[in-house]
Each structure stands twice: as structure tokens, then as C-alpha cells.
C-alpha positions in Angstrom: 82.5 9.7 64.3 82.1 12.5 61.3 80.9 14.6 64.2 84.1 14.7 66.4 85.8 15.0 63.3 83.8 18.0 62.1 83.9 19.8 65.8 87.9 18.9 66.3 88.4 20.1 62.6 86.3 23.3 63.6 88.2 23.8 66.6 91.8 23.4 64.9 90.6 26.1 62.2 89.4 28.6 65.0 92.8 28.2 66.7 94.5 28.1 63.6 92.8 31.4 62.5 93.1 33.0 65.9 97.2 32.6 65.9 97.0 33.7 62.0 95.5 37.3 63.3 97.2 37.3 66.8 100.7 37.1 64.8 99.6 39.7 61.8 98.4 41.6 64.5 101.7 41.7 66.2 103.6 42.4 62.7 101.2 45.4 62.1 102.1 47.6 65.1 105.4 46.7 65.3 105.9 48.3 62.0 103.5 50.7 63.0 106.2 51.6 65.9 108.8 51.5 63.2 107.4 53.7 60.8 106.8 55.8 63.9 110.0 56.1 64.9 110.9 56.8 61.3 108.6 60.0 61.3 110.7 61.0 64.4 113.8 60.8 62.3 112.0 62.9 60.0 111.1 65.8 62.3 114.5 65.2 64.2 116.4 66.0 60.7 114.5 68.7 60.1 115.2 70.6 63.2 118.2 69.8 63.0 119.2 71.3 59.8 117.0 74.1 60.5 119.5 75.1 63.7 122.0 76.2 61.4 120.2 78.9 60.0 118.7 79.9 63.6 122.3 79.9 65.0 123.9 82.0 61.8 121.2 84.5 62.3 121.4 85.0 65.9 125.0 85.3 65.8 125.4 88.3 63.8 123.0 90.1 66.7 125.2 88.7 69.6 128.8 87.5 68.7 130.0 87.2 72.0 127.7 84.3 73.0 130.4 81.5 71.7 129.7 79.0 74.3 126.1 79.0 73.8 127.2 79.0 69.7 129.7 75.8 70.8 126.8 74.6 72.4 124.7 74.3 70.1 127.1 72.8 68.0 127.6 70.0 70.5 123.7 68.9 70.6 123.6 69.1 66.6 126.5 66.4 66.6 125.1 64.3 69.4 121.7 64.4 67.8 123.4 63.1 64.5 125.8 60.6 66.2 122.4 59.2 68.0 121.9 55.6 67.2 119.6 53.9 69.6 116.3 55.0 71.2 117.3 56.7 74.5 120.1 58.5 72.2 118.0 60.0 70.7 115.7 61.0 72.8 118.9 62.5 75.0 120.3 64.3 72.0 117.1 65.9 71.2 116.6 66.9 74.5 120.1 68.3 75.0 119.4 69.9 71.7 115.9 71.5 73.0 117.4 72.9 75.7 120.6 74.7 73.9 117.9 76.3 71.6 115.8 77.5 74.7 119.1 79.1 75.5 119.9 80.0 72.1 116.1 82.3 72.2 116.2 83.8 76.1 119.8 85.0 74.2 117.8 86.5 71.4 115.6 88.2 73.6 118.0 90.4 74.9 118.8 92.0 71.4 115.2 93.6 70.0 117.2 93.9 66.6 117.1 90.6 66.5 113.2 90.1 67.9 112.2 92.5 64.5 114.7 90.3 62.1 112.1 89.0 59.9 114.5 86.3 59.1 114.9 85.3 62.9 110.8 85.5 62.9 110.1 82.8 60.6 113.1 81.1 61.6 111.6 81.0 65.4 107.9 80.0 63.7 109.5 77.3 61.7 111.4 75.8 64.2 107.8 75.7 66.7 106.4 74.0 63.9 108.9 71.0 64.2 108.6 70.8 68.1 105.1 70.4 67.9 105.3 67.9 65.4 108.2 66.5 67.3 106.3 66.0 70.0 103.2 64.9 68.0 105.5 61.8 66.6 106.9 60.9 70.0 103.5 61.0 71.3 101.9 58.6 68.4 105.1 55.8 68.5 104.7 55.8 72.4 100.9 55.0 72.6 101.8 52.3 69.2 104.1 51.2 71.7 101.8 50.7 74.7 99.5 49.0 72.4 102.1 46.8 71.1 103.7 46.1 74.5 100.0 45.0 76.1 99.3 43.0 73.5 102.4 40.7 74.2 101.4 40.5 77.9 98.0 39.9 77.7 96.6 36.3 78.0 95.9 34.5 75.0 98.5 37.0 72.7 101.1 36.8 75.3 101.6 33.0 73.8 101.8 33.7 70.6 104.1 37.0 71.4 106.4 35.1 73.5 106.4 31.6 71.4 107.3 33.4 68.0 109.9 35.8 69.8 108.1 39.4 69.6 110.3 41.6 71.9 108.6 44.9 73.5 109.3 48.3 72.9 111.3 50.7 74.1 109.5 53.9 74.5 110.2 57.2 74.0 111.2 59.1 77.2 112.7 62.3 79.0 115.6 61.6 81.1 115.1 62.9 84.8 117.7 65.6 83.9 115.9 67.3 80.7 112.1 66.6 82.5 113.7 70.1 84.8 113.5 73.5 84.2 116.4 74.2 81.9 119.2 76.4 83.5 120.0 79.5 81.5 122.9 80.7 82.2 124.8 84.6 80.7 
């Protein structure tokens, strides 16, 4: 009788130590995927108050670019107004392209190409994309992880029975995966 005891006792603590780590587990790189996402923010705010400056010193070179200026504009206020995932990820897309724009502009004005200003303007703002990209990169494959281990048999179980939900991950819309159009 202490046997079975000892071995169902055994067993209960194995289980009971397997859902334990199964849940931390799940707790861990979902707030791995939200500190992600928060490092996307980051790089995200940075560009975006770095535009300003870009924008200011290109227009003294060409002031009669104003849609391009509006623009820009536009994709700084969507990317601030963004509130969920895909929002963002739209808004800093439409913002990627308006300042692919904003530099084929720039390269029509060699002026501008020598501003020193414009230069580490231009270097800066490379910086943040690849960083951008870098964070987008990291909170998707936290994201895959995550989102496998709630569909995988034994941790789907614990996943599903406590009410873990999957991630959303961080994608290009059809429309900004193209060539962007540049347009004088």
C-alpha cells in the first residue's frame, strides 16, 4: 500500500511540476513578446521624432515639394495615432515609404547630398531602420515560439486550459511589401 502511495504521490508531483514550468514558461515569452513590442515603440518613437529634423532640412533645399512635405506629415500622425499591432506596423510602413520619397527628392538637389546636417540626419535615421527591423525581427520569432508552444501537445493543455491567447505578429501589408511608387 506505501508503494502505490509513494508512485501515485510521485506521479502527481511530476505532473504537478510539469504544469508549474509549462505555465511560467508561457508567462516568460509572453512578456518576452511584450517587452518586444515595447522595444518597437522605442525605435518607432525615435524615427519618428527624428523625421522632423530630416523634413526641416530638406525643405530649405526643395520648397516646392509640399505634398511630399504633407506627406510626411500624414505618416508621422498615423504612426502616433497607431494603437494596435497591424496599426502600427501600417503606419510605419506608410511612414518608410514617404521617407523613401522624402530621399529620391533629396537626390535631386547635390546641395543638399553635401549638407552635413542632411548627412548625419540620413545616417541616423539608417540606424533606426535597421534596428527597426532588428526588433520586429526578435518579437516575431518570440512570437512563433510562443504561438507553438500553445499548439503543441502536452503545452497546448495547459495554454488553452489557463486561457493563453496567441500572438499577433508583426507583418507587411501586401500593399507596402511592393516597390514604392515615387512620384515628381
Amino acid at each position: 500500500m506505501d508503494l502505490i502511495f509513494w508512485i501515485i504521490g510521485g506521479l502527481a508531483a511530476v505532473v504537478l511540476a510539469w504544469l508549474l514550468l509549462t505555465y511560467n514558461g508561457f508567462i516568460t515569452l509572453r512578456m518576452r513578446g511584450r517587452n518586444a513590442l515595447s522595444q518597437i515603440d522605442v525605435q518607432l518613437k525615435k524615427r519618428n521624432d527624428l523625421v522632423p529634423n530630416l523634413v526641416a532640412t530638406v525643405k530649405g533645399y526643395a520648397k516646392h515639394e509640399k505634398t511630399l512635405f504633407e506627406n510626411v506629415t500624414k505618416a508621422r500622425a498615423a504612426m502616433a495615432n497607431a494603437g494596435t499591432l497591424s496599426e502600427k506596423a501600417k503606419a510605419s510602413n506608410m511612414l518608410t515609404n514617404t521617407i523613401k520619397s522624402l530621399f529620391a527628392v533629396a537626390e535631386n538637389y547635390p546641395a543638399l547630398q553635401a549638407n552635413q546636417n542632411f548627412l548625419k540626419l540620413q545616417e541616423e535615421l539608417a540606424d533606426l531602420e535597421e534596428k527597426i527591423a532588428y526588433s520586429r525581427s526578435f518579437y516575431n520569432d518570440v512570437a512563433q515560439m510562443y504561438n507553438t508552444k500553445l499548439e503543441v501537445v502536452p503545452d497546448s493543455l495547459v495554454g488553452n486550459g489557463f486561457g493563453f491567447k496567441a500572438l499577433e505578429f508583426f507583418q507587411t501589408g501586401e500593399k507596402e511589401r511592393g516597390v514604392p511608387k515615387v512620384e515628381f
